[in-house]
N, C-alpha and C positions, 0 to 999 in steps of 0.2 A: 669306752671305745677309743683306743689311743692312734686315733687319723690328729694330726699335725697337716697345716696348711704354710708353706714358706711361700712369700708373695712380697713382687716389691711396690712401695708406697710411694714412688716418685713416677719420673720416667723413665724408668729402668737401669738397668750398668750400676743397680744397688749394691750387688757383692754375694745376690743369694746363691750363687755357686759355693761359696765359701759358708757359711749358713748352714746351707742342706748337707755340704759335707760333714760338718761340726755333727749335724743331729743325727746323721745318719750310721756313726760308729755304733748307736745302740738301735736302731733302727732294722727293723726285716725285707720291708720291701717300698721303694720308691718311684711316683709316679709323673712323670712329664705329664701335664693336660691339654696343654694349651703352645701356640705360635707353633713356630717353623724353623729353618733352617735361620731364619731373619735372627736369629734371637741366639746369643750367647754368654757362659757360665765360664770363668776360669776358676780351676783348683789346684792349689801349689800344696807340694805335697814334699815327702824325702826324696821322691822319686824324680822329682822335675816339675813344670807348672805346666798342666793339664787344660787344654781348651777344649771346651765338649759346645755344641751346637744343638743337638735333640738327645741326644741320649746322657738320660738323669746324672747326677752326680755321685749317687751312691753307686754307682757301679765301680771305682775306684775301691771298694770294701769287698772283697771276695765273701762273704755271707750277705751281702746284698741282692733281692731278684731288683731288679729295672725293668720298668714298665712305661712306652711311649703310649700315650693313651689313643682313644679316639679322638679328642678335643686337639691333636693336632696334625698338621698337614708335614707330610712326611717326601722328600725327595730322595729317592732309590739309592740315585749315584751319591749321592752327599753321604747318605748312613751308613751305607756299604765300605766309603772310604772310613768316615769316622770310627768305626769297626775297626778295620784293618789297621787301621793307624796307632787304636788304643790296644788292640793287642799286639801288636811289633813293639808297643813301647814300655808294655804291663801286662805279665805274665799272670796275676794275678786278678780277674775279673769277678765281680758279679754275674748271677743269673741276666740274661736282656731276652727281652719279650715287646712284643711290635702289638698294635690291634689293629684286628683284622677291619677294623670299619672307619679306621685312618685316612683319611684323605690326600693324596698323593699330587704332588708338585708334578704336573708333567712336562715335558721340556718347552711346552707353546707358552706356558705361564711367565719365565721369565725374561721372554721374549716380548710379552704382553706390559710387563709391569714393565723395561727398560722403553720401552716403543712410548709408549703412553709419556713416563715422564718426560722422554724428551721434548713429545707433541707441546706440553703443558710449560715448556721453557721454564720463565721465574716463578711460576704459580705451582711450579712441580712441588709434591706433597714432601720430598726427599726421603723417599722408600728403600730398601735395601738393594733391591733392585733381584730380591730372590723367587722372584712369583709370587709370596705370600698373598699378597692382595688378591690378585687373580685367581687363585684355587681355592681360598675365601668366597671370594664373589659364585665361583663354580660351586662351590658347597651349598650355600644360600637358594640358587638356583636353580635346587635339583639336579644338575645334569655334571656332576664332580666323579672321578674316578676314584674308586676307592682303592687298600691293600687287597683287599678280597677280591677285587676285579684280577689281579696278576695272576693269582695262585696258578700252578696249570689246575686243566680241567676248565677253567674261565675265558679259555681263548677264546671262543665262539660268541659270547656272551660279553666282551670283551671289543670285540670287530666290531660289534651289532651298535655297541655305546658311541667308539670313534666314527665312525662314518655318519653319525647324526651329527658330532662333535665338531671333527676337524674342516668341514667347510665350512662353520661360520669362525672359525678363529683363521683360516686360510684368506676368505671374505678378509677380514680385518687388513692380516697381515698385505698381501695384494693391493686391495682399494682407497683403504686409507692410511698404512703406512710406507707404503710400496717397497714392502720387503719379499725375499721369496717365501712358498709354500712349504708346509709341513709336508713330507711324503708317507700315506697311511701305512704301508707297507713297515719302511724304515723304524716308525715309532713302535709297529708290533712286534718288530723285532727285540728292539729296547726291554720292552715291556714284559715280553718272555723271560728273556734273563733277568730283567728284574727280581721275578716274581720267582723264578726256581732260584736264587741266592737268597732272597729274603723269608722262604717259606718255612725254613728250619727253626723260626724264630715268632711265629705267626701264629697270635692266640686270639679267642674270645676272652679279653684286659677283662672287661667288665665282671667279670664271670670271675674269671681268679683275683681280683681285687675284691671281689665282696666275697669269697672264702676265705680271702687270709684274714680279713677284717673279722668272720664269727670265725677263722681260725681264734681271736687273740692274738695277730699278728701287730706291733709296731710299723705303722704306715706314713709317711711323709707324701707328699705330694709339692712338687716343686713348681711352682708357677713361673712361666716367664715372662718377660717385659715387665711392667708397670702399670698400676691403676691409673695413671693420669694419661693413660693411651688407649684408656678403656672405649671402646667403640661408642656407649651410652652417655659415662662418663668424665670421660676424658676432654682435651681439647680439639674437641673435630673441627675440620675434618683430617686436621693431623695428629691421629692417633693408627692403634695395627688394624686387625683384621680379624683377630679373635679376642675374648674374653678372657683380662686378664688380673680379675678378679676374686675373691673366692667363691663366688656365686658362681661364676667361668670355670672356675680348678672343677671345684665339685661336677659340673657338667664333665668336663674334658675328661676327669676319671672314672667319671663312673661310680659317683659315691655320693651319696643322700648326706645333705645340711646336716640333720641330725646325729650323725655317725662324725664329727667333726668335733674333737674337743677344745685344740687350739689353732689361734691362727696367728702366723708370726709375720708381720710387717718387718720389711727393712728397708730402712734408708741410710742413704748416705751421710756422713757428717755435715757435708756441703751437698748442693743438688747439680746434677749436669744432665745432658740431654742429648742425644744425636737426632740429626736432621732439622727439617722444620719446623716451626709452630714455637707459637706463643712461651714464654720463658721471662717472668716476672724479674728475677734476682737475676738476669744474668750478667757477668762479669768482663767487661770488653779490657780491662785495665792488665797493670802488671801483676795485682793478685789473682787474676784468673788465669790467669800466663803461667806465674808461679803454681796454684793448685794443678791444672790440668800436667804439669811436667813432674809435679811429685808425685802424683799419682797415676800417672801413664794412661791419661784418659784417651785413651782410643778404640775404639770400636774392639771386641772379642772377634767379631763376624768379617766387619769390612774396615777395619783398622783406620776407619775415617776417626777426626779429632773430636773430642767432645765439646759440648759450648759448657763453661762451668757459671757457677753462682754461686750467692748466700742461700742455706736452710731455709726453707720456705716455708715456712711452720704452717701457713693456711694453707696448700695445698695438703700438706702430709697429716693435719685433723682430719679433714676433707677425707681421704684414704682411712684413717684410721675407724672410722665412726663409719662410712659404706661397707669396710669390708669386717665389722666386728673382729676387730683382733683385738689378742686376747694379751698378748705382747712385744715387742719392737727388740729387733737388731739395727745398731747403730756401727755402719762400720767406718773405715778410714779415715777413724778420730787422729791420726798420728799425721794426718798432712796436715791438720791446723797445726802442727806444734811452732811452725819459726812466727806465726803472727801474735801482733805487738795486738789486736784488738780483732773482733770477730764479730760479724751483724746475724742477725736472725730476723726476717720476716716475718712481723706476726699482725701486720694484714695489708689490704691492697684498697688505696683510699681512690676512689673512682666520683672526680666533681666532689660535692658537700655528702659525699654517702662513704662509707667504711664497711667495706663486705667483710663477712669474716667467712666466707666459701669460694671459691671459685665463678664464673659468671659461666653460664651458657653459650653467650656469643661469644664469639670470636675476635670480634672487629673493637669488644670493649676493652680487651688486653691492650690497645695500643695505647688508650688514653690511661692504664691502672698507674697509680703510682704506688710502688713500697714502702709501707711504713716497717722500719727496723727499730729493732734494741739491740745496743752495743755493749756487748760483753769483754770482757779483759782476756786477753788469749796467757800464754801460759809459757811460753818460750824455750821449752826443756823437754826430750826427748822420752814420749811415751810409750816407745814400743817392746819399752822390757817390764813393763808391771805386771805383775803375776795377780792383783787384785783391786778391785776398785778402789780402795785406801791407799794404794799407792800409785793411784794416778794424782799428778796436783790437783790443789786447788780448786784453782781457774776450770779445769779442764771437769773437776766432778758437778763445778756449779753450774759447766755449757751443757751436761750432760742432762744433768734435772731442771733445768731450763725447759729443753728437750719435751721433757717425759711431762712435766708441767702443760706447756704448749699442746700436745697430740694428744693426753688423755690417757698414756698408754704404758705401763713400766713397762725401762728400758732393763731385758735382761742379758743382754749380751752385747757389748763392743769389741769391735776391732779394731786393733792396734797393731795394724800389720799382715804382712798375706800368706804367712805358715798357718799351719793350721794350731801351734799353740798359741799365737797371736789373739787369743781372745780373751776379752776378761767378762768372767759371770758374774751376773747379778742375781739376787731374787730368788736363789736357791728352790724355794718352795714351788716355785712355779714351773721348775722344770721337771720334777718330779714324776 
């Protein structure tokens, strides 16, 4: 059964845009499962470098179908542009296909999540500020608007939902944020157009993901964000809103555990992070300054800065051993290249104790300290090796360092953000 699971093993802005590109040239059909608008992939291509937000990354491959699953929450106007956008500027598309029991961002959500943070001043969670949260929360609670609610034919069915809906998020907005009211009306309106632009596109996922699967189809599914923001087990309560995991993928898609042959972890060479919450390795100094500017760590989505750090090797086991993968991409090996020396995290000494996982609380990250191994950096520019033998050194011993550390063969590095910038490993296991 050739389902391939791509998922990243930090907190996210791993590179698996670039990943699921790589995999998706022999690839049939690719599935989003999971997050929102929150959550973004860049893929550089001949054509220019491509920023995609929900919609997969194999859609860049014209024999590509693309499929946003149910497992994620889908904002109308965002996809409708993201469309438009990638066809004005690529003529050449994949199949794209929506599900119909996708959970939709409606415009009180990021109204909700900007409202809220501000309430929450320094304790704010530092959310994207895209609703995800809040149509999350709607989802959980029953009372979530789905695709299927747009479709025409759903208007009436539709009103029947809002008018239970919109006065308590009205309530909210009024009473305790003293902002103005949603108008029911206005939002049906929205929502019509919505649904007759997006209808042409609008399938039962589930249902054609388990046919291409006893088709024999080549299936990827592309997870977004990060295990370490996993709502379970992440670092709450700043972590997303969905499951993003591959226990999460498989939900989001619509595809049983078993039907899963690989699952590909990727992390970063170094780790970085946006927003809030707990950050063991991170970097306040000139080499974090340095990383984050070689590698243009800024948000895909909200072009906010990344906080950078050393490899965290105990979070990224952690990941590796939760979410059974099977093997690790390691990308943006070529921003260590000017360092004279390189640390790695491989564990977090807490008092007279030495964890070697992550803690559940929250409040014990302040006191963790990092225990590192310093490794010899390599000082020579790795982004034209056509083979792991001709990477140095230094740089092959930080790599099986790595793969030592997580448990995991490393079979793909990135050295760079073209898409021949990768060097394979492991041959056999890509098979």
């Amino acid at each position: 059964m050739p389902v391939a699971i791509v998922l990243g093993g930090q907190w996210g802005d791993e590179g698996k845009g670039k990943i699921t590109d790589a995999l998706a040239a022999s690839a049939d059909v690719v599935i989003r499962p999971n997050g929102s608008t929150n959550a973004g992939h860049t893929v550089v291509t001949d054509d220019g470098v491509f920023k995609l937000h929900v919609i997969p990354s194999g859609v860049l491959y014209p024999h590509c179908t693309c499929v946003i699953g149910a497992g994620v929450a889908v904002s109308p106007p965002d996809l409708l542009r993201e469309i438009a956008t990638l066809r004005e500027r690529h003529s050449r598309l994949g199949q794209l296909y929506l599900s119909d029991r996708a959970h939709v961002i409606m415009p009180y959500h990021p109204l909700l999540d900007a409202y809220e943070e501000q309430r929450r001043g320094a304790a704010g969670i530092g959310t994207t500020l895209r609703g995800n949260g809040p149509a999350f929360t709607d989802k959980v609670a029953r009372r979530g608007i789905r695709v299927a609610d747009l479709l025409p034919g759903a208007e009436a069915f539709l009103r029947q939902k809002l008018e239970i809906l919109l006065p308590e998020k009205n309530t909210l907005f009024v009473h305790l944020y003293g902002r103005e009211p949603i108008d029911l009306e206005e939002l049906l309106r929205e929502a019509r157009y919505w649904g007759e632009q997006l209808a042409p596109y609008v399938i039962a996922a589930e249902v054609f993901v388990q046919d291409a699967i006893a088709a024999g189809k080549r299936v990827i599914v592309e997870a977004a964000q990060g295990t370490m923001l996993d709502l379970d087990y992440g670092t709450y309560p700043y972590v997303t809103s969905s499951p993003p995991t591959a226990a999460g993928a498989c939900q989001g898609a619509g595809i049983a555990p078993t039907q899963v042959d690989r699952v590909v972890g990727v992390f970063k060479a170094y780790t970085t992070r946006v927003g809030a919450g707990p950050f063991p390795t991170e970097l306040h100094d000139d080499i974090g300054q340095l990383l984050r500017e070689r590698g243009r760590e800024y948000g895909t989505t909200t072009g906010r800065p990344r906080r950078v750090g050393w490899f965290d090797a105990v979070a990224a086991r952690y990941t590796a051993r939760l979410n059974g993968m099977t093997e690790a991409a390691l990308t943006k090996l070529d921003m260590l290249d000017p360092l004279p020396e390189i640390r790695i995290c491989t564990g977090y000494r807490l008092g007279n104790q030495l964890l070697s996982a992550p803690p559940a609380r929250i409040d014990l990250y302040e006191t963790i300290e990092p225990v590192y191994e310093t490794l010899p950096g390599w000082r020579s520019d790795t982004s034209h090796a056509a083979s792991f033998s001709e990477l140095p050194l230094e740089a092959r011993r930080y790599v099986e360092r790595i793969e030592e550390l997580i448990g995991v063969p490393i079979t793909m590095i990135g050295i760079g953000p073209a898409r021949r910038q990768i060097v394979w490993r492991h041959a056999e296991a890509l098979a």
